[in-house]
N, C-alpha and C positions, 0 to 999 in steps of 0.2 A: 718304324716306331718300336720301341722298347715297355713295353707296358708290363703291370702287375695290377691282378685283379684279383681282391680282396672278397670274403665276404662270409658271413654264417651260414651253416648249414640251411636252407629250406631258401637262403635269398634270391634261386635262381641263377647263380654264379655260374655252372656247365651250363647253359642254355647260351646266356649273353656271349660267356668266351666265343663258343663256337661263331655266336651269328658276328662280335665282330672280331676274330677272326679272317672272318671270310670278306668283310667287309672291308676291312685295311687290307688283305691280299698278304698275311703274315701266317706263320707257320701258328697253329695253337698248340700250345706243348702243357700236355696235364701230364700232372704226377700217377696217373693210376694209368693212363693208358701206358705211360711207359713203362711202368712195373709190369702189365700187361705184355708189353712188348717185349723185354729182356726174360720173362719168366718162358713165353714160347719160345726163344729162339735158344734159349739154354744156357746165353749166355752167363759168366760168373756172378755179374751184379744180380741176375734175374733168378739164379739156387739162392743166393742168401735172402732177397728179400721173398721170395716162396716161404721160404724156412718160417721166417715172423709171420706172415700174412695170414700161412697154415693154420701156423700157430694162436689165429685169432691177437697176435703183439701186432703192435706200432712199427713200423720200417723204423731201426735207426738213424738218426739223421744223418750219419758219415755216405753210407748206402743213398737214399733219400739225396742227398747233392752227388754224389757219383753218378745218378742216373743225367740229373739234370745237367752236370758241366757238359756229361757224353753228348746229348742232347744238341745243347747250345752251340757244340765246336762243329756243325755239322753246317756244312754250305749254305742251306736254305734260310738259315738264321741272321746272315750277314746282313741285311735289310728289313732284321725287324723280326719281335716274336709277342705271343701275348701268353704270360706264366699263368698256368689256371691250379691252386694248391699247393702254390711254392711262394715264397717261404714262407712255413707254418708257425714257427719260432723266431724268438731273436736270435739263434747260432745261425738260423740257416740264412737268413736274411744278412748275418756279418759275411756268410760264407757266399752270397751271393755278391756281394760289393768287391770282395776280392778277386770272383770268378770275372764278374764283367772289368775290372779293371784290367786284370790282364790278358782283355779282350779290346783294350784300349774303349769303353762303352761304359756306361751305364744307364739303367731305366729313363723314361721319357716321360713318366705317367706311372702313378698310383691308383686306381680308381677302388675306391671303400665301400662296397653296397652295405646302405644299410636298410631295417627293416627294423620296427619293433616286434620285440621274445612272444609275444600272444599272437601275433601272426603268422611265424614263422610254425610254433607252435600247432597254429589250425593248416599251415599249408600240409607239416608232416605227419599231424595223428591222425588227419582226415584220408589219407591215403589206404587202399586198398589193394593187394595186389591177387591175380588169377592163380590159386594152386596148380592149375594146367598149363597154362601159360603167362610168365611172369611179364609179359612184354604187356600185356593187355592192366591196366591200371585205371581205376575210377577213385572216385572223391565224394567223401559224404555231402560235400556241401557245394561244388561246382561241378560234378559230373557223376552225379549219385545213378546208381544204376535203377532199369525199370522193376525189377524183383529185386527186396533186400540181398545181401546175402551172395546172387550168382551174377556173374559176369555175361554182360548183354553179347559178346562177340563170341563165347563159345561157351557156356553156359556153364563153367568151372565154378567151383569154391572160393567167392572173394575173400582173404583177410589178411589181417594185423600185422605188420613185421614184429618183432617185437624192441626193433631199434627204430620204430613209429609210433611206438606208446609215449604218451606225455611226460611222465616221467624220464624216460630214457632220452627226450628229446632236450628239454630242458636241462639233465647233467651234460649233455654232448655241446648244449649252447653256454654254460659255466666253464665250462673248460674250453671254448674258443674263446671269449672273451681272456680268462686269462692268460691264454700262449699266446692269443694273435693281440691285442693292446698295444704291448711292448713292438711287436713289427709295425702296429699303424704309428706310432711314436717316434719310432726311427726313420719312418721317414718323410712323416711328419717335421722331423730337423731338419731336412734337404729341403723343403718345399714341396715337394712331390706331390703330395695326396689330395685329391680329390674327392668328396663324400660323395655318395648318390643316393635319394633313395630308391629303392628296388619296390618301392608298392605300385601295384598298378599293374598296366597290361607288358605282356614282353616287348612291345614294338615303342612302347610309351618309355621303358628303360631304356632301353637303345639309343632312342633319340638322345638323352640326359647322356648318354656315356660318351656320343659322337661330339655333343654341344661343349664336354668336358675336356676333350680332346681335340675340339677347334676346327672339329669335320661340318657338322654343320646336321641341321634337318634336314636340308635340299640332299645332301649328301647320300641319307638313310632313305630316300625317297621309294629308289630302287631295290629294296631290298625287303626281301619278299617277309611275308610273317607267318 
């Protein structure tokens, strides 16, 4: 299966790709690990997009589909992949229709998580992150720590990203509505798309994106949370 999964900032989108993923037995191919991936091995796509990322800029989109066509032409993909922050636009989304065309293929599934802005809102301002260790993360309101302030795993300095404050969260949800719209439109004209919503627990998403996808509950049965 050929899938594309949609979705705002704080919806939980890397969570789901990954768990299905693993569940169809499909390669997950994010945009950032592979930026990730080309900027370690040095390759040419991986110095230009360094250059912008550095630079706190946006990967150009010409860059941004170089990685992903690399990507796609790659053996593991011939039975399927699930796109996690691609396409972000309507160019990259034309550019992907031409990509899989002359792959003889195109998507099987759109899946659109959605969520409403005051939840996604409380998912990202409520975040706290360990000045000692960024891996360790709690939540004012689902995983509040026993002392304000420090982090129950290694007693660091919990705080604020400052692209976790309200404001900042809310411009970053303005501005997905308007570059990604226009992509759920498009393919919204195919048929493709499928809405979900993302409230709720992660294994309670799953289910709805398996059900969307005609896997089944029984299916997810197996699959650990």
């Amino acid at each position: 299966m050929r899938i594309l999964l949609i979705g705002p900032p704080g919806a939980g989108k890397g969570t789901q790709a990954v768990r299905l993923a693993s569940h169809l037995s499909i390669p997950h191919v994010s945009t950032g690990d592979l930026f990730r991936e080309h900027i370690a091995a040095g390759t040419e796509l991986g110095r230009h997009a360094h250059t912008h990322i550095h630079a706190g800029l946006l990967v150009p989109d010409e860059l941004t589909i170089g990685v992903i066509e690399e990507r796609l032409a790659r053996p593991d993909t011939e039975r399927g992949f699930l796109l996690d922050g691609f396409p972000r636009n309507l160019a990259q989304a034309q550019a992907l229709d031409g990509m899989l065309a002359g792959f003889k293929s195109r998507p099987d599934a759109v899946l659109d998580l959605e969520i409403p802005e005051d939840q996604v809102v409380r998912r990202i301002a409520g975040r706290r992150l360990c000045r000692q260790d960024r891996t360790h993360i709690s939540h004012v309101d689902h995983s509040p720590p026993e002392v304000a302030g420090v982090c129950d795993l290694c007693g660091g300095e919990l705080y604020q990203r400052d692209d976790d404050r309200e404001a900042t969260v809310r411009k970053r949800l303005k501005v997905y509505r308007t570059r990604t719209a226009p992509v759920v439109d498009h393919y919204q004209a195919q048929g493709l798309v499928t809405t979900i919503s993302a409230h709720g627990q992660v294994q309670e998403v799953l289910h709805r994106a398996l059900d969307a996808l005609g896997r089944g509950r029984a299916d997810a049965a197996g699959t650990s949370t």
